[in-house]
C-alpha positions in Angstrom: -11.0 -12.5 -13.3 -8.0 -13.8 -12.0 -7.5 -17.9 -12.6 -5.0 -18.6 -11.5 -2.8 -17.0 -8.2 0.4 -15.4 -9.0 1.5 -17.6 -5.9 0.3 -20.7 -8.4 -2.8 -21.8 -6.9 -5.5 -22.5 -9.3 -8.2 -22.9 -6.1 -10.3 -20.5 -4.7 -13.0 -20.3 -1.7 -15.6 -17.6 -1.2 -14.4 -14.8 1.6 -17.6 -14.3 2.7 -16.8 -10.9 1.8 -19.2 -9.7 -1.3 -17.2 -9.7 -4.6 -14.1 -11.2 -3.6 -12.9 -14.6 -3.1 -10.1 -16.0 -1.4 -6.9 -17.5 -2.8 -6.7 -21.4 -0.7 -2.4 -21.1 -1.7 -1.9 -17.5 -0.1 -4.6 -16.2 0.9 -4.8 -13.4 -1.4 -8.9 -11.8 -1.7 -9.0 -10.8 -5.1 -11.9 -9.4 -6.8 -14.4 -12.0 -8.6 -15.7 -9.3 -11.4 -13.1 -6.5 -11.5 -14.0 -3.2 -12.4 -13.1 -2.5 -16.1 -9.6 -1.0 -15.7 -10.0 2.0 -18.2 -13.3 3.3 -15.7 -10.9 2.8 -12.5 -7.9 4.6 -13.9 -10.6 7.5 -15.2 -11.5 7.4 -11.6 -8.5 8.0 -9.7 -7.5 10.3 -12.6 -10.2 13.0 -11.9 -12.3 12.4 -8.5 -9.9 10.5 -6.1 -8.1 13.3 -5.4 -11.5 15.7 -5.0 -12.7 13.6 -2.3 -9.8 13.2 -0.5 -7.9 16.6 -0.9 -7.7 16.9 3.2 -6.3 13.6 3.6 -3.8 13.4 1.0 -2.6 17.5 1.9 -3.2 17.5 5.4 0.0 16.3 8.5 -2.7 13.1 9.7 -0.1 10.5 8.2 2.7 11.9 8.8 3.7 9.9 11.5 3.5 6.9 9.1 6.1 8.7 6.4 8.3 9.4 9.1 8.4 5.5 10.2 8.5 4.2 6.5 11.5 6.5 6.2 13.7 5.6 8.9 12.9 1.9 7.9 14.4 2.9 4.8 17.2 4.7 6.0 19.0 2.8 8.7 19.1 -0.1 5.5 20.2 2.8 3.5 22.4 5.0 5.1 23.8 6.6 1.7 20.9 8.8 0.6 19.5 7.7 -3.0 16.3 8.0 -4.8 12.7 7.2 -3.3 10.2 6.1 -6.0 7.0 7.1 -4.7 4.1 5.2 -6.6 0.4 6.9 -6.0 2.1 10.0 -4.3 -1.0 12.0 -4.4 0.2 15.3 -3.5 3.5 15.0 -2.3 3.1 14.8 1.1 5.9 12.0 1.5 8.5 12.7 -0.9 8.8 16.4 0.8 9.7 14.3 3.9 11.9 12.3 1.5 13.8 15.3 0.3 13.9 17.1 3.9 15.6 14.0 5.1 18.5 14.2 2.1 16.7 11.8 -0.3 16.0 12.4 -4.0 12.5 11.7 -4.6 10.5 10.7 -7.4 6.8 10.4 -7.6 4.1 8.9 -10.1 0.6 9.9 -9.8 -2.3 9.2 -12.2 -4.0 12.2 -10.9 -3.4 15.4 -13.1 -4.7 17.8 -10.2 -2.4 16.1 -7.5 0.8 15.6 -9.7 0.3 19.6 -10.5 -0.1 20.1 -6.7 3.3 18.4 -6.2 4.9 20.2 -9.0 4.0 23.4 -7.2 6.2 21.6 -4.2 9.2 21.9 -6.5 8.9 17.8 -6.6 9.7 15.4 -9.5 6.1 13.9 -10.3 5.0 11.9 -13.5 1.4 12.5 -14.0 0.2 9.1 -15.4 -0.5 5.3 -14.6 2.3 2.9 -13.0 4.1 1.7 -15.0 6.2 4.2 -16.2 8.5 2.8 -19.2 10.7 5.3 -19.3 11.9 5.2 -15.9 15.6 3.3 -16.8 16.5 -0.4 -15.4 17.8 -0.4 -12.5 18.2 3.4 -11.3 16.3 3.8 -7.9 17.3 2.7 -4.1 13.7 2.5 -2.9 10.8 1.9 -4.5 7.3 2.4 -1.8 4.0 1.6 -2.1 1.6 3.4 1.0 -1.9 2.6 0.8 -1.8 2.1 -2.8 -1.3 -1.5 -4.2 -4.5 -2.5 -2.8 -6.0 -0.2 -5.3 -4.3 -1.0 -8.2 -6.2 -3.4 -11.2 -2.8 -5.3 -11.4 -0.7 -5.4 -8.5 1.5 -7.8 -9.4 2.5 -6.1 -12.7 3.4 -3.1 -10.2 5.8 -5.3 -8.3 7.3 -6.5 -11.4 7.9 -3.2 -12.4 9.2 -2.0 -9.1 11.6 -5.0 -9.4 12.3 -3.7 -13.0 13.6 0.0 -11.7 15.3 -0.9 -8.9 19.4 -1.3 -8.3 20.4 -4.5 -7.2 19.6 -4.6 -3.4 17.1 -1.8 -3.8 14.5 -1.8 -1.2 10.9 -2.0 -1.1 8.1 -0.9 1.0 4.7 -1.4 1.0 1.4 -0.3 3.4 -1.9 -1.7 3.1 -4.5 -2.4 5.3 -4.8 -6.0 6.8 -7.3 -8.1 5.0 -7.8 -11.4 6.5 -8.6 -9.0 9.5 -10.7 -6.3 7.9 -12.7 -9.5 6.0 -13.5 -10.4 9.5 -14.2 -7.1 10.9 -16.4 -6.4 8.2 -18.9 -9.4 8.5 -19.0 -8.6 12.3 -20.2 -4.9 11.5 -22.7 -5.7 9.5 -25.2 -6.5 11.6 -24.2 -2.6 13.2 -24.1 -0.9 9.5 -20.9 0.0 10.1 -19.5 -2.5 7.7 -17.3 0.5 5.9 -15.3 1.3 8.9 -13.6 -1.9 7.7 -10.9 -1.5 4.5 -11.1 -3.9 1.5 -10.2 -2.2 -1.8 -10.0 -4.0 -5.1 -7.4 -6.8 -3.7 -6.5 -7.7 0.1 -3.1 -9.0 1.1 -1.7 -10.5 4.6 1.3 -11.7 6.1 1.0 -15.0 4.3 0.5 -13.4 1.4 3.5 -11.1 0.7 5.3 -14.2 2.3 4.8 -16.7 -0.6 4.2 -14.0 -3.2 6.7 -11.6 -3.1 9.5 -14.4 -4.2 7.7 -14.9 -7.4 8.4 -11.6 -8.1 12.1 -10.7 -7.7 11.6 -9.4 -3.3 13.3 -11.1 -0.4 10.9 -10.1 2.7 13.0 -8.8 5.4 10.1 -8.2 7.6 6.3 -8.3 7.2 4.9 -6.8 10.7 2.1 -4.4 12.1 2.3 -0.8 10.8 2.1 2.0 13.3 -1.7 3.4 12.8 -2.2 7.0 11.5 -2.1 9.5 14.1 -4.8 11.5 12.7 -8.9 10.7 11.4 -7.7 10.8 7.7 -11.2 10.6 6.5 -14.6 11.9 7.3 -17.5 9.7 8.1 -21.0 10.5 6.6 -22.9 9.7 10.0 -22.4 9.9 13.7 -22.5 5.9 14.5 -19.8 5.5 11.8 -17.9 8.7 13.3 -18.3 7.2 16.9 -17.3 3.8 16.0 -13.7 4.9 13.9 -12.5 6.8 16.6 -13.0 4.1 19.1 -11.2 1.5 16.6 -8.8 4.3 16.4 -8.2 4.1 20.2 -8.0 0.4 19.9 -5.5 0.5 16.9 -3.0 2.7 18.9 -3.2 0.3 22.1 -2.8 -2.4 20.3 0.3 -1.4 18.1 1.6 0.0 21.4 1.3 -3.2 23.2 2.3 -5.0 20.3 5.5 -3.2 19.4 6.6 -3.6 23.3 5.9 -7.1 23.0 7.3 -7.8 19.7 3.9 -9.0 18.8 3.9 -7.0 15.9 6.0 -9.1 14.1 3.1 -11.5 13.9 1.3 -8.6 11.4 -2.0 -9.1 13.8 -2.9 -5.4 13.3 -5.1 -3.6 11.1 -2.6 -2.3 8.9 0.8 -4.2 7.6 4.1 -3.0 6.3 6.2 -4.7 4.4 10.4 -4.2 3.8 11.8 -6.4 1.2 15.3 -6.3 -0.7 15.3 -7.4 -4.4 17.2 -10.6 -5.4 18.9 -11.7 -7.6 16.0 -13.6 -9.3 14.1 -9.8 -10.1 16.6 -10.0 -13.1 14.5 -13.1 -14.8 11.2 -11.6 -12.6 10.2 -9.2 -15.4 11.4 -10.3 -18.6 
């Protein structure tokens, strides 16, 4: 169990969220028994990518690679590498390379790193980190719907400071916590509690804000990320069916509105995106 915040805060609260609790310095939700990290790992390793084959092959996100991508490349405009961490099967370093990018992936999932490989993509079939990826030798480093999952995130971002050239960007996607801890004790009462996203930690605005500092990451903008244009995953009954697509609806509206606005710069939504440059303080960030 984490004691103590990365951010620095030693004081916690309950989320009213089962088995997390809630960072009072950041805001950070972090689990209050984690999962022994060998089971996890075995986990994604062999049945993450069974049970989500459709979703992790299929065109449902590609809307959101695109947008990652131009973010990337209008602060980029001489093509490098893209480090892909948790590529799954490819799907967004064949948008990288399309768009004159090298790209990189790493993948703890044998099955979906072989899948890529068949893709004629560069893929390292095991856990982040990856030691032998050199100091210093990548432009962009992403994380999309990934560093929620992972049993030490903050490690990750030390590493992704660790790999990247001075300047190098990173991007991250993860769902919203502060509001899917709320939309989650409102569902309840309707069983539809798992329409709402918590993983094994939840970040928000406030959260990358103080955080990514510590490790190395000047945030350049921590905003509402366009929704999925596609039902990624399938729901097991009707009610939960019925009640995603209508969130769906709302989700699109609502970044709609927001973008126009410029609301989304608020990071309201149910998903948030996150571009940061590394500093100069990532040199001292991972020693």
């Amino acid at each position: 169990m984490v004691t103590t915040c990365p951010c620095g805060s030693s004081e916690w609260d309950d989320a009213a969220v089962s088995g997390l609790r809630r960072c009072r310095g950041c805001g950070l939700l972090a689990p209050v028994n984690p999962p022994y990290s060998r089971d996890l790992t075995a986990w994604y390793e062999t049945e993450y990518w069974k049970q989500n084959y459709e979703e992790q092959t299929g065109t449902e996100r590609d809307n959101v690679y695109a947008h990652a991508l131009a973010w990337l490349g209008r602060l980029l405009p001489r093509r490098g590498t893209v480090l892909d961490v948790g590529c799954g099967g490819g799907r967004f370093l064949s948008l990288c390379q399309a768009r004159g990018w090298k790209a990189m992936g790493v993948e703890p999932s044998l099955d979906a790193a072989v899948h890529a490989r068949r893709r004629g993509l560069d893929v390292y079939s095991q856990t982040w980190p990856v030691p032998s990826i050199a100091n210093e030798s990548v432009e962009a480093v992403t994380f999309i719907n990934v560093l929620d999952h992972l049993p030490d995130p903050f490690e990750a971002l030390r590493e992704a400071a660790r790999v990247l050239k001075p300047d190098g960007l990173l991007y991250i996607r993860v769902p919203n916590a502060p509001l899917h801890a709320r939309l989650k004790r409102l569902l309840v009462p309707l069983g539809m509690e798992q329409v709402a996203v918590l993983h094994l930690y939840g970040f928000g605005r406030r959260t990358f804000s103080l955080l990514l500092p510590r490790f190395g990451f000047a945030p350049l903008a921590v905003r509402t990320s366009p929704p999925a244009r596609g039902y990624a995953y399938k729901q097991d009954s009707a009610l939960r069916a019925w009640g995603y697509r209508a969130l769906k609806l709302a989700d699109r509206w609502w970044y709609w509105t927001s973008r126009v606005s410029g609301l989304d710069r608020l990071g309201w939504g149910p998903s948030l995106e996150v571009l940061a440059r590394k500093t100069s303080v990532a040199a001292g960030a991972h020693s």
